[in-house]
N, C-alpha and C positions, 0 to 999 in steps of 0.2 A: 894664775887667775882662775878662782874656781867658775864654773860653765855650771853648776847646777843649783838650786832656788834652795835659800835657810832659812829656815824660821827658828829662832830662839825663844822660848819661853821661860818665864823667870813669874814666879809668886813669892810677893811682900807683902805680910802679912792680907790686906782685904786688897792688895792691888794684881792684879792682875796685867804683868809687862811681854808686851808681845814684838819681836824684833824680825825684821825681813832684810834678807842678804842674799849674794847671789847672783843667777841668773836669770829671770824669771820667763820662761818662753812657752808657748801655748804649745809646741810640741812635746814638751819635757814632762811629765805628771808631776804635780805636787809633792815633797816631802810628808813623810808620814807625820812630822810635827805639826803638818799645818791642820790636820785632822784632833789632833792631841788638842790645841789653843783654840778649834771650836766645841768641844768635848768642854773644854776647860770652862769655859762662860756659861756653862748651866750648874756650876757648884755652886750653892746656894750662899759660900763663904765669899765670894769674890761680889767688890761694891764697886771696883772701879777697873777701868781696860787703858793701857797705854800702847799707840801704835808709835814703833820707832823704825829707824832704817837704817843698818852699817855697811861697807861695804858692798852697797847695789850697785852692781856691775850694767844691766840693763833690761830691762821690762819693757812689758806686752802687756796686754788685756788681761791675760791670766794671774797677774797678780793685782789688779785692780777688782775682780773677779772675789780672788781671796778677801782684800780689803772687805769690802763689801758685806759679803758674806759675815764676817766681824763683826762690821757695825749692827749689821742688821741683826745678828744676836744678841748681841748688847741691848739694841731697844727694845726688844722683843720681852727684856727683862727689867727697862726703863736704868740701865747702868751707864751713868756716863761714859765718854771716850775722849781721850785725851789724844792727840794725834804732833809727830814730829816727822811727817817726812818731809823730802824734797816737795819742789813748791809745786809744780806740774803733775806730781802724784796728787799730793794735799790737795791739788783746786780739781782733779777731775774724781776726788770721791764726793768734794764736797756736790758737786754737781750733781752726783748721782743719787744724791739724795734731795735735792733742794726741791724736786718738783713731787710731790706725793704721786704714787702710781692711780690709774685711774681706775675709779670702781668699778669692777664688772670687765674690763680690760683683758685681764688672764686667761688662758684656756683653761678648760674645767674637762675633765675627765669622767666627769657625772652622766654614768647612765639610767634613762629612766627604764622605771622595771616595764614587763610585756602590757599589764594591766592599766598604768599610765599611758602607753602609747596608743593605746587602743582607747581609751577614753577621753585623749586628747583629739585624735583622731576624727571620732563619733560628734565632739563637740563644734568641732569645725566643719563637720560637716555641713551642719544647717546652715552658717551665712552662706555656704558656699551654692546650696540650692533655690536659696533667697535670694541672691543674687542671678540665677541662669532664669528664676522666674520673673525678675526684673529685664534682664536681656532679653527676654520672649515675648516680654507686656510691652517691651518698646518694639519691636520685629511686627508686634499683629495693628500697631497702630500707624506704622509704616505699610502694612498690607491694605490698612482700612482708607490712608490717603491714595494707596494708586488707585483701588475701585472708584474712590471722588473725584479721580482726577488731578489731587494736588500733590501729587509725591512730586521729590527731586531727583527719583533713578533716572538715569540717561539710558535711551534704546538700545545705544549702541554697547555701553557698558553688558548688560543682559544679551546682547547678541555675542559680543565677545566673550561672556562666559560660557555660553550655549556653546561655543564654539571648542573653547581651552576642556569642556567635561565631556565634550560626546564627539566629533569627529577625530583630534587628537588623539582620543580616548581608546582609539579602533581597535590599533593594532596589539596592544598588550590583551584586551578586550577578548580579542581572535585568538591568542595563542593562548589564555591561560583556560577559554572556553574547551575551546578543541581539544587540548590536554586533559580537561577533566571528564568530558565525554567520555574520551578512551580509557581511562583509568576508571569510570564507572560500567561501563562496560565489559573491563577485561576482570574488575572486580565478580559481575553480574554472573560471564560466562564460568567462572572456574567451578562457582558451585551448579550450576543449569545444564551445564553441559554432561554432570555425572549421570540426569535423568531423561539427558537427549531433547531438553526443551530450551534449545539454544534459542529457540524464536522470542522469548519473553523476555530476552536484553533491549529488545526496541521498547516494550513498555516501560520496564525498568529506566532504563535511559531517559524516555521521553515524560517518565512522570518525577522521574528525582529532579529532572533539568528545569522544564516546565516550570513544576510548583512550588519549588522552593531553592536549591542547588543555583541554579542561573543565577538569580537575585542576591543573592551569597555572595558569589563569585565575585560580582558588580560593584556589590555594597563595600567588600575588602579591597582591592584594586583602588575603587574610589578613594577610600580614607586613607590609604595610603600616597595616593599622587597626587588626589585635587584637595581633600581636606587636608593636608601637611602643607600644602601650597598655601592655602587660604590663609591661614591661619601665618605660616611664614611673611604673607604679602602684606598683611593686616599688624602681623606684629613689627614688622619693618615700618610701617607709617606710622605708627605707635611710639618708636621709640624715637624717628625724625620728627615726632610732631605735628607730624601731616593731620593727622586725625583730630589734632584740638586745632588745627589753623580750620579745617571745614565747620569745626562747629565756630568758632570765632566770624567765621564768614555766615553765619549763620546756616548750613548745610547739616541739615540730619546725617551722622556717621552710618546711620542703619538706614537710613535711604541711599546712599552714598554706595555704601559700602557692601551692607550684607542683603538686603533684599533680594538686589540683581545676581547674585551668587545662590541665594536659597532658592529664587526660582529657577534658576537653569541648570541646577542639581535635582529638583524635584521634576522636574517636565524631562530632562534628558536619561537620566537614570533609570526611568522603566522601558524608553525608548530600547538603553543600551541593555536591559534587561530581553528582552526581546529577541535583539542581535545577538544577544550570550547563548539562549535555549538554541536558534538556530544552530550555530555551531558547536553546540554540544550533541543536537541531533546527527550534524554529518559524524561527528568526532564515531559515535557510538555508529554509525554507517558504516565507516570504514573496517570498523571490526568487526561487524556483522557479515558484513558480505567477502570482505578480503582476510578475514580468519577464520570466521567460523563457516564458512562457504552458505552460508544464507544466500538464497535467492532476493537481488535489490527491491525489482518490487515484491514480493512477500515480505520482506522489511518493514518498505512502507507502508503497506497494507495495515501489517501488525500496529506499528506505529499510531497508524490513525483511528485502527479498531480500539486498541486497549486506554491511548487517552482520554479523556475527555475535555472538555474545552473551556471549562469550569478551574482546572487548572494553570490555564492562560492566564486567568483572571486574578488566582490567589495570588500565582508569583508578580503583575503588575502592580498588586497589594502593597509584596512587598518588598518590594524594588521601589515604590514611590515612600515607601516609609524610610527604606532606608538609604534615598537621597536625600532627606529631609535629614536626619539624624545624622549624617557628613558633613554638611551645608550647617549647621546648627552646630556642631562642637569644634568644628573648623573655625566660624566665624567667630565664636563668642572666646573663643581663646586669643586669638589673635587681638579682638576689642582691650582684651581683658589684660593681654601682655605687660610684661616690666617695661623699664624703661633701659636697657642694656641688651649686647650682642647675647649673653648666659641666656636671658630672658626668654628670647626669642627661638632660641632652641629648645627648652623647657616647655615653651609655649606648643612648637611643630609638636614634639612626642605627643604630650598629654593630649592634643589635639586626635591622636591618630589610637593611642589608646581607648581612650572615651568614647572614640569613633565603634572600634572593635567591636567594644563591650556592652556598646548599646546596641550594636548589631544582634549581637549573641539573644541578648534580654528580649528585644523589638522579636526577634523570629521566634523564642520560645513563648512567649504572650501571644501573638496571633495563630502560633499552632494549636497552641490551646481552644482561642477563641475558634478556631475554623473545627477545631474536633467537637467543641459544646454544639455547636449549631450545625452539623451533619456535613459538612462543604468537606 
């Protein structure tokens, strides 16, 4: 009993006879014939194909596989096919053809050039700003009913936010503060100390943390734990539903939903900005006095002589900006989310990215603006 797959091939004058014997098993590789009999269907002499069978021992897919392949060269040249096999092979080619593949169905290996993506890109970008300015027209008309009086936030929801962004908030708050005091400080001392003016690490310290650095700190931490969240807690009711059953109930999703989040991100966030400069003041304490043998009060002294208080004010700035800019890319993703678990993950990142990035943009725009106007 032969154990390996044959293909015979035989041309009669314009006919083209094609015979399968054998074993045909998806483990075994085809005979080189059977490469020869597709070869064979593009000579431009052959008008007709005959599929036959002689001693087929037994088959798999791989010779269905083959079939296949046949025919589909055959039409590809509008050459009929004449077909003899057993009735189980004969009914699962015919099958295999009976339903036309579906347009567009195939994967495409098509890539588009850098110029294309980037134009594609650009193009998209507009509804997508058109829409966060539609999100925003709906948020300020949700702002405009609770000063009337007729919003649908609930207290407690806005208390419990206040809650989830700033006391929660503490302790990551404290250790990522306090770390980067020290590490501005021990940054400050390595060069100050070459000229014996170890004391200007309190300034240093006290004006990086202060006026910009603190609010930094706040803004990143934020988007990462409460805007990931929002935007996760938003896209999970999004995909249950939950968010078109309040509006069915007739309940503003942005009263509902993002108001009470955008305010207790905006009111808590320069709070926690505050509590960041604190501990970044000890952080840079600690190195002053316990390495570089500074005198504590001469620290503080220095501290409160070289800042000014003017820069309390810039970093409340911007620390209230970028609670707002958390609270805002949080919520309008989550709004915004698919309807699937992929979604919802898609939704957290980009949430937390756009959080970053607007970070970055928001602080180099008002360092600008505080350096045009002397502050």
């Amino acid at each position: 009993m032969d154990t390996c797959p044959q293909v015979v091939i035989q041309v009669r004058e314009k006919l083209l006879h094609i015979c399968v014997g054998g074993c045909w098993n998806r483990n075994i590789p085809w005979p080189q014939e059977a490469g020869d009999a597709l070869r064979a269907i593009v000579d431009a002499r052959i008008s007709n194909v005959r599929l036959e069978s002689t001693e087929l021992v037994q088959w798999d897919s791989s010779l269905l596989v083959f079939l296949c392949q046949v025919v589909k060269a055959a039409k590809e040249r509008s050459i009929p096919v004449q077909t003899a096999l057993p009735h189980g092979l004969d009914r699962m080619l015919k099958l295999a053809f009976a339903v036309p593949p579906k347009e567009g169905s195939g994967r495409e290996n098509h890539k588009e050039q850098l110029f294309a993506r980037v134009g594609a890109c650009v193009l998209g970008l507009l509804p997508r700003i058109g829409d966060f300015l539609s999100f925003l027209g709906e948020l300020v008309f949700s702002f405009r009913r609770l000063l009337l009086g007729k919003t649908q936030m609930r207290l407690q929801d806005l208390f419990s936010a206040m809650h989830e962004c700033g006391i929660q908030a503490l302790p990551i708050i404290s250790l990522t503060s306090l770390l980067f005091g020290l590490i501005l400080a021990f940054v400050g001392a390595v060069q100050l100390t070459q000229f014996g003016a170890q004391i200007y690490v309190a300034g240093l310290v006290g004006i990086g943390m202060l006026r910009v650095m603190g609010a930094i700190m706040v803004g990143v931490v934020m988007s990462g734990r409460v805007g990931a969240a929002y935007a996760a807690l938003i896209g999970t009711m999004q995909v249950n539903e939950e968010v078109d059953a309040l509006s069915t109930l007739g309940v503003s999703p942005h009263d509902f939903l993002v108001l009470p989040r955008v305010l207790a991100l905006m009111g808590m966030v320069p709070l926690l900005t505050l509590y960041a400069d604190l501990m970044g003041l000890v952080g840079g304490f600690m190195v002053g006095t316990l390495m570089l043998d500074l005198n504590p009060m001469e620290y503080l002294n220095a501290t409160v002589t070289m800042v000014p208080f003017k820069h309390v004010i810039v970093g409340l700035v911007y620390g209230t900006t970028f609670g707002g800019i958390v609270a805002l890319f949080g919520c309008y993703h989550g709004i915004r989310c698919g309807r699937s678990a992929q979604a919802v993950g898609q939704a957290t990142t980009t949430a937390v990215v756009h959080s970053i990035v607007g970070i970055i943009v928001a602080t180099a725009v008002i360092t600008i603006v505080c350096n045009v106007l002397g502050v």
